[in-house]
C-alpha positions in Angstrom: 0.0 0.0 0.0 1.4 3.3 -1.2 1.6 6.5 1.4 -0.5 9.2 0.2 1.5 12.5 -0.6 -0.3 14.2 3.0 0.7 11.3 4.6 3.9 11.7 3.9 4.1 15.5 4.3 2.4 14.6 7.7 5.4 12.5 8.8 8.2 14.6 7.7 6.3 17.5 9.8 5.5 15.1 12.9 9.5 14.2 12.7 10.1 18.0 12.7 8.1 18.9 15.6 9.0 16.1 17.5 12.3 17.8 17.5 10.8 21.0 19.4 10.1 23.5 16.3 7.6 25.1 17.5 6.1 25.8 13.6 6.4 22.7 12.7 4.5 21.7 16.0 1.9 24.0 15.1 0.9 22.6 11.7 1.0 19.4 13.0 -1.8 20.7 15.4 -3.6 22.0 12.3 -3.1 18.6 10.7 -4.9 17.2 13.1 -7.5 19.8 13.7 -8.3 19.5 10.4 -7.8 15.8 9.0 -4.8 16.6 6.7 -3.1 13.7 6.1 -3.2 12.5 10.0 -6.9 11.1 11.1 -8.5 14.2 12.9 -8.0 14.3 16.4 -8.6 17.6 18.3 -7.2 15.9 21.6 -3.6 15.6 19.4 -4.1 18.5 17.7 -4.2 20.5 21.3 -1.2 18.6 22.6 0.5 20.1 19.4 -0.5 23.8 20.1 0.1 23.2 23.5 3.8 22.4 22.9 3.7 25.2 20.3 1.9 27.8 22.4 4.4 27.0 25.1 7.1 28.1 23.3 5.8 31.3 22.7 4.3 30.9 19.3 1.3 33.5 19.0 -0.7 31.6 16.6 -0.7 28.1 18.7 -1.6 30.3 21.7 -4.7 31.8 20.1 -5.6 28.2 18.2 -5.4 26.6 21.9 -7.6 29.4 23.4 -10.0 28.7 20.7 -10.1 24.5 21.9 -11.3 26.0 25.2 -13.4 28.6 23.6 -15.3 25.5 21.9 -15.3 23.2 24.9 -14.8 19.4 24.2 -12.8 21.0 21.0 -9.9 18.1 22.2 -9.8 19.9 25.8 -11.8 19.8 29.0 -13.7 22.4 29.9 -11.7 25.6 31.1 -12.7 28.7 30.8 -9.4 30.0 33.2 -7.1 28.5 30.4 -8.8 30.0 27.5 -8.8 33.7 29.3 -4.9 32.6 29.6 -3.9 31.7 26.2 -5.9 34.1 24.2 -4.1 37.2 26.3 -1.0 35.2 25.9 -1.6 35.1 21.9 -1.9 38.9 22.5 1.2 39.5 24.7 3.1 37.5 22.6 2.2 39.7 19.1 -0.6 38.3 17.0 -0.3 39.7 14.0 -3.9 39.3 12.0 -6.4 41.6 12.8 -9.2 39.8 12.5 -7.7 36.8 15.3 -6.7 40.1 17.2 -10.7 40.6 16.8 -11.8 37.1 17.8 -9.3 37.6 20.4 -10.7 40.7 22.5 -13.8 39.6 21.3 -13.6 36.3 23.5 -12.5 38.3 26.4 -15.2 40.8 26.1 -17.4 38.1 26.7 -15.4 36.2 29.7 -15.7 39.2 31.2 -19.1 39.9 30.4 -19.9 36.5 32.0 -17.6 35.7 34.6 -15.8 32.5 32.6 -12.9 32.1 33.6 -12.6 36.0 35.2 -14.5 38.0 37.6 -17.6 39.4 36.2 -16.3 43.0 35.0 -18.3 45.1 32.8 -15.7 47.7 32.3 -13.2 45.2 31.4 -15.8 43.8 29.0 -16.7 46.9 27.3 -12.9 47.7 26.7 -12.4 44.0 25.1 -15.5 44.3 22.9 -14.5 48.2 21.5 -11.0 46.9 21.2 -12.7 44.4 19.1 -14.9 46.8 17.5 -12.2 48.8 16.2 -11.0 45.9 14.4 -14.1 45.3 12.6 -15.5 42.9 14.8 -19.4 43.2 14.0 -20.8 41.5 16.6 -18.6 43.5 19.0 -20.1 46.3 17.6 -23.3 45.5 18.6 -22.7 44.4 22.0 -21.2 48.3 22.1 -24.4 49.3 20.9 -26.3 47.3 23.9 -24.2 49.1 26.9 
């Protein structure tokens, strides 16, 4: 039986990231997140981040804040960890606007609702017009609710 051409690609990046490069460890996480030549598995595709994020790569921070964002998403519930990861993505300098967006977005609304942070309406209001100026829409209307 012949390897498919992902397949392969899949094992030359696994054998890359299991030597600590933290890109490589982060499309091995989208790999798997994704079914890419690797059977999907978002509990391997979060150990992937995870090693990733750890190593201070912005993208695998914000991906890994997303698995908690979407509970079950290859993670147990935590909404502590996802308030820590997606400010982490931030500190550490992610680039695109519209994950910046997501980003404040998701921490408007921990703060809105108390996941994972006090309750803090101020807090949330910053997040969501941070948000907002990035073109988040529904940011934008949670602005317009307050």
């Amino acid at each position: 039986m012949e390897k498919s051409p992902a397949r392969g690609a899949a094992a030359a990046l696994e054998a890359t990231a299991e030597q600590g490069d933290p890109e490589a460890q982060f499309d091995l996480g989208c790999a798997y997140d994704l079914g890419e030549g690797v059977p999907e598995d978002k509990a391997e595709a979060a150990k992937w981040y995870r090693l990733a994020a750890d190593q201070d790569h912005a993208k695998a921070q914000y991906y890994l804040g997303n698995a908690y964002h979407r509970i079950g998403d290859g993670v147990e519930e935590d909404h502590a960890d996802m308030v820590k990861w997606f400010l982490m993505a931030i500190d550490t300098g992610l680039e695109e606007e519209g994950d910046q967006a997501e980003v404040y977005f998701h921490l408007g609304q921990a703060y809105d609702q108390g996941k994972g942070v006090p309750e803090d309406k101020a807090e949330a209001a910053e997040y969501y017009r941070l948000a907002a100026e990035l073109g988040h829409v529904e940011a934008q209307s949670k602005l317009g609710e307050a």
